[in-house]
Each structure stands twice: as C-alpha cells, then as structure tokens.
N, C-alpha and C positions, 0 to 999 in steps of 0.2 A: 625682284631678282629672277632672271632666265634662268629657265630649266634647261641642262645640257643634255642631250640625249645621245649617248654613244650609240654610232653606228653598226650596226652588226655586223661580223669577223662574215664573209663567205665562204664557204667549205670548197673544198679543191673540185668536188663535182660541180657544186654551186658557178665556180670560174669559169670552169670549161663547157659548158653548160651555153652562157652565154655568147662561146663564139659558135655560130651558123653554120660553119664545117662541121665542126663536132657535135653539134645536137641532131645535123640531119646524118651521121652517119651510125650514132649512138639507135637514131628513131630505124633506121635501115635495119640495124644489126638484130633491133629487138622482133621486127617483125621474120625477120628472116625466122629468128628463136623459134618464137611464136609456131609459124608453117610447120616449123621441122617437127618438132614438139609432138604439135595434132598428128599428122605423118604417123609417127614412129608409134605413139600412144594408138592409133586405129590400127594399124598395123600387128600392134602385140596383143590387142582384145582381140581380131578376128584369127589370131597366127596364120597373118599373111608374109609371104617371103617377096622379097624383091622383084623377083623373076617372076612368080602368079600377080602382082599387080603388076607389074609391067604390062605384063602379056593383055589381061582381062580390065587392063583402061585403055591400051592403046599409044602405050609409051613405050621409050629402051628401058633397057635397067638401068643405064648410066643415070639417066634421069631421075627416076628413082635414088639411086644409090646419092643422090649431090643432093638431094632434100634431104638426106638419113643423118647426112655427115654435115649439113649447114654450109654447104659452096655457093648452094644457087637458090635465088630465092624464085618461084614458080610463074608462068606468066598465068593470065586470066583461062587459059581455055587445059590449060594442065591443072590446073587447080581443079577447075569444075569436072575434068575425069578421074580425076584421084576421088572426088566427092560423091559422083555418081556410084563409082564401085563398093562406095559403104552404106549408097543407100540415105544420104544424106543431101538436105535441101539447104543451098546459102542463101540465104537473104541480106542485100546491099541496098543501103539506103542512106542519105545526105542528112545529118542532125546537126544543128546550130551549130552550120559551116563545116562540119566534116564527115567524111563518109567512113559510117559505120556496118562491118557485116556481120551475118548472126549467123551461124549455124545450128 
C-alpha cells in the first residue's frame, strides 16, 4: 500500500513570495528598513539633528531627512559619509555568492 502524502497548504507570504516582482521589492523595502533604521538609531545615541549631520558629512538635509522617513534608500558614497561622521568602519565582502557588509 502507497503512502499518500498531503501536500503542504502555502501561506499567503509563502505565494507571494514566489513571484520575482514581489520578493525583489519585499528584499528592496527591507533593506531600505534596515539603512533608515541604523540612521535614526546613530543619530539619537550621538543626539544629532538633521541639519549638524548634514552639514558635518557633506550632505542637504533633504537627504538626510528621505533616510529618516524611508523615501530613499542611500547611494554607496552617501552612505560611507554618514559612516565616516560616526566614526564607523564598513566592511563589504562577497560570502557564498552574496555580498555581505559589517559594520
């Protein structure tokens, strides 16, 4: 006698998940999270305002202010002035096929 094995129910994440629109905009969003996140959290340990990081990376405030709020996710050379101003070193590096960075 065969053993039947019911297939498992997919969760409505699980669904959407599998279409490639939606995972690469889910994986966008989370990283965007991510940036704004660190931002915000360095920002309130040093109590920095918008306007003194701006100024003392070399940025607008607008700039600023679209990381605070999650608009804009940062390019590579904005990132590494916001990281400079805290005195922080990133480290990027490629691990079994994807790149990982540390700070």
């Amino acid at each position: 006698m065969k053993k039947v094995t019911k297939k498992k129910k997919l969760s409505t994440y699980e669904e959407m998940i599998l279409n490639p629109k939606v995972k690469k905009d889910l994986d966008t969003g989370y990283k965007e999270l991510v940036i704004s996140e660190l931002v915000l959290a360095l920002m309130q340990e040093d109590n920095v305002s918008v306007r003194m990081l701006a100024k003392e990376a070399g940025l607008s405030p607008t700039t600023i202010q679209e990381l605070k709020t999650k608009n804009k996710l940062p390019n590579m050379k904005t990132f590494f002035k916001i990281m400079n101003h805290f005195n922080l070193k990133v480290s990027i590096q490629k691990e079994n096929g994807q790149v990982m960075a540390t700070i």
